[in-house]
N, C-alpha and C positions, 0 to 999 in steps of 0.2 A: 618847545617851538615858540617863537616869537611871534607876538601881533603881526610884527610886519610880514613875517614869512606866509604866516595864513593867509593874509589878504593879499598878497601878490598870488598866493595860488589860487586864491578863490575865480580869477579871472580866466584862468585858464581856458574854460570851456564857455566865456562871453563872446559876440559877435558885434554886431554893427551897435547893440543898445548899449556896446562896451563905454565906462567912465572914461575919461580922458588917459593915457597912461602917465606909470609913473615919470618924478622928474627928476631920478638921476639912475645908473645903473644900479648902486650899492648906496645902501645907509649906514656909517659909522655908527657902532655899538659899543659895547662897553666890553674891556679886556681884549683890544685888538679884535673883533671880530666886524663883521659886516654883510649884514644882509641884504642878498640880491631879490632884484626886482624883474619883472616881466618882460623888462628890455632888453635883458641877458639872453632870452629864452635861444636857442639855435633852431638849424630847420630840421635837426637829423629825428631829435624824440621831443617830443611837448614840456615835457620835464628837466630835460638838460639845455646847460646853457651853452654859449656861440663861444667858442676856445677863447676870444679876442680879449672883448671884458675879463675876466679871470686872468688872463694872463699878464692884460694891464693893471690890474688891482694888485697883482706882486710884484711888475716893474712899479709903484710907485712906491713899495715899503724901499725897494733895492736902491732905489734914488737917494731914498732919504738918508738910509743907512751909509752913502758914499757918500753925501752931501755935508754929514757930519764931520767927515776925512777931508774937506774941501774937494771932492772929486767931483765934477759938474755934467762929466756926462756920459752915458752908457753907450759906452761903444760895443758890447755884442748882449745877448738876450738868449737863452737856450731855455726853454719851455719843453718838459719831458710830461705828454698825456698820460698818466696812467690808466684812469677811471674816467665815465664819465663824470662831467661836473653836473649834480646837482644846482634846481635854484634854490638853493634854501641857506642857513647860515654857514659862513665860511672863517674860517682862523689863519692870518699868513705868521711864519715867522721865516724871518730873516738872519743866516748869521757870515761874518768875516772869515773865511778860509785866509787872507794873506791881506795886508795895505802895506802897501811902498807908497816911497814920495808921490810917485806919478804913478800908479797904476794898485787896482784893488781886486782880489778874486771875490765872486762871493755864492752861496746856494742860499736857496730858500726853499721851504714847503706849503705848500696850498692840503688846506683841512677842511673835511668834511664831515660832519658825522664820525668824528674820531679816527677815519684814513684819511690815508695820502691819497688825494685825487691828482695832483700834481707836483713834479718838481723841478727845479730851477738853477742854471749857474749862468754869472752874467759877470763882466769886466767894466769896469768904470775907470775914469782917465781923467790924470787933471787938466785943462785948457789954459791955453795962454796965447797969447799974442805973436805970429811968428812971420816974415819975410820970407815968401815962395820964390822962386825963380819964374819966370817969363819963360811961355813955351814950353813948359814939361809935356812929353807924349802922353796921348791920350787926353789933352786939355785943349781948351777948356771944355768941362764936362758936360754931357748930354741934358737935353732937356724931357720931359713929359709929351707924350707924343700931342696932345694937344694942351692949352691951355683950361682952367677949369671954366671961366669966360665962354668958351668956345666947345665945353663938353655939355652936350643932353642932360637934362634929368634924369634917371630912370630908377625906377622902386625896385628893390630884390623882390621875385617872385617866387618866393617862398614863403608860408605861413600870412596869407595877406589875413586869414580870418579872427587870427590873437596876435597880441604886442608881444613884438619881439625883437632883436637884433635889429631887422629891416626899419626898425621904426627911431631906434636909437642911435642910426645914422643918416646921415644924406648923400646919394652916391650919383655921379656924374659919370658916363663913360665919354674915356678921351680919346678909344679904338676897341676895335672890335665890337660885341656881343656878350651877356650874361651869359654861361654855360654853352661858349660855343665853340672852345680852342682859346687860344691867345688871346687876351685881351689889356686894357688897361681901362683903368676906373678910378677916379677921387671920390677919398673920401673926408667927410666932416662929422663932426657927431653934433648932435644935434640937443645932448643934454650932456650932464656931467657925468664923469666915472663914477664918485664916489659927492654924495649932497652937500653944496657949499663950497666945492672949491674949483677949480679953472685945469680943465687936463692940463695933464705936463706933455712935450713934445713927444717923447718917450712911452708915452700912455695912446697920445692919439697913433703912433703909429702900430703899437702894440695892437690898438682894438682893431685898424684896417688890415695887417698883415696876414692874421691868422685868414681871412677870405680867399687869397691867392690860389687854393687849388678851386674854390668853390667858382669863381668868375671866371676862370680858364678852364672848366669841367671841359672834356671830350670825351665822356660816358654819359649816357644816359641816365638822368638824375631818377627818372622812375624805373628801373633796372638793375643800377649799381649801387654799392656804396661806399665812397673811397672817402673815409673818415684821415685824416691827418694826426700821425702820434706822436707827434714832435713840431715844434715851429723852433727857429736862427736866424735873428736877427741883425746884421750888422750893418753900424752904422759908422761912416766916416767925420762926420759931421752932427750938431743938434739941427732937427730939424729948425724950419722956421713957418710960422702962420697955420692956421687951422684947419687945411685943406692938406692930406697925403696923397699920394697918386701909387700904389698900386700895378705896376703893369707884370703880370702873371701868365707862367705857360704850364701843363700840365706835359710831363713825360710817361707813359704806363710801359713796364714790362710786363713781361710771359707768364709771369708764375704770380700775380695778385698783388706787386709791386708798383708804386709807381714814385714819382717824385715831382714836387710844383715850387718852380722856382721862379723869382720876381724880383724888377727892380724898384729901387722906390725911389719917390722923386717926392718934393716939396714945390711951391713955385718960383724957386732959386734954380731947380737941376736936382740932378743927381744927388741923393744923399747916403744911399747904398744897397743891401739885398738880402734878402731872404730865401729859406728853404722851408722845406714840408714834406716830412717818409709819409709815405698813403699804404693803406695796405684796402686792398679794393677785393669787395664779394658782391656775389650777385644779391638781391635782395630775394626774404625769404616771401 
């Protein structure tokens, strides 16, 4: 166990006399690994981290890894939860299922403690320069129901007493309400993924996307618990600027199903959507 992992958990059970938090999600280590910090934490157990972080910390090996291909940008994102994630040290690998000219498959795995906490397949695409037509249906694309200029502040109110997720972003809503039905929300992060370096678009939408069932909840968050085992992300486009927008609805069926589905927006428009299986129980 690493210095760092000890002292991000030592915090755990700190309150207002808490040290400042840490300043980025994950610290690079030695032999690809990376240890997570307090920022990760989620709101479901004190010990597990927010799906978001982790699942951006493998979109940025899968980047890399198309990036070497000349392939500049992730156009889908499949993140399969298996376990919870631990905050403690984490291992990604990355490997090549297929690369063509223009288009690249690829999986990955998220390690924990010597399992699979997580795994991964994701499509990357090469970009280039192309002449659209004028007037295609359905154009030009929608925008963010409001501007982030023009959206409220407002803190996740979850876990306000330890650093956590809530603290390692900054969330504006642009409609609705937190856990009130449909909503939509920007977000920004407010530190780095991984120490030292500037998210990639790909990462910041990564960290917002996985919240979609959480900001569209219509269960009772002290009640239920509609954990998400999957997030799909795609994207038409790379994002642009530091702000995602979020706008999420929550579907529940009959038998402990549900499904949280969202658009996402940049402050360009539309950039495309996401999904999220829930599988929902009463709390014990």
């Amino acid at each position: 166990m690493s210095l760092q992992f000890r002292q991000t958990r030592a915090a755990v059970n700190n309150t207002r006399n808490s040290p400042p938090p840490p300043s980025s999600a994950y610290i690079a280590l030695e032999g690809g690994t990376y240890a997570a910090s307090d920022l990760t934490r989620g709101p479901w157990h004190p010990d597990h981290q927010h799906a978001g972080p982790p699942i951006a910390l493998v979109a940025r090996s899968i980047e890399r890894a198309a990036a070497l291909l000349d392939l500049t940008h992730v156009a889908r994102l499949t993140a399969n939860l298996l376990r919870p994630i631990p905050i403690s040290e984490l291992a990604v690998e990355v490997q090549t299922e297929y690369a063509g000219r223009n288009v690249a498959h690829f999986s990955a795995r998220l390690i924990a403690a010597e399992k699979d906490v997580a795994r991964f397949t994701a499509v990357a695409q090469r970009e280039g320069n192309l002449d659209m037509p004028v007037g295609l249906p359905g154009h030009p694309l929608p925008h963010a129901p409001r501007s982030v200029d023009d959206s409220p502040e407002v803190k996740f109110p979850f876990s306000a007493d330890v650093t956590g997720y809530r603290d390692l972003i900054e969330s504006r809503v642009a409609e609705g309400a937190f856990f009130r039905g449909p909503s939509a929300v920007w977000f920004r992060m407010r530190y780095p993924l991984v120490a030292g370096e500037e998210p990639s678009p790909i990462q910041r939408v990564a960290v917002a996307a996985d919240s979609g069932n959480g900001i569209s909840a219509v269960l009772d968050f002290r009640r239920y618990i509609f954990v998400n085992s999957d997030l799909t992300i795609n994207l038409f486009r790379k994002p642009q600027g530091e702000w995602i927008c979020i706008d999420a609805r929550t579907l529940i069926g009959s038998a402990g199903s549900g499904l949280a589905e969202a658009r996402i927006f940049d402050s360009l428009g539309l950039i495309g959507r996401s999904t999220q299986s829930l599988a929902i129980r009463l709390r014990e």
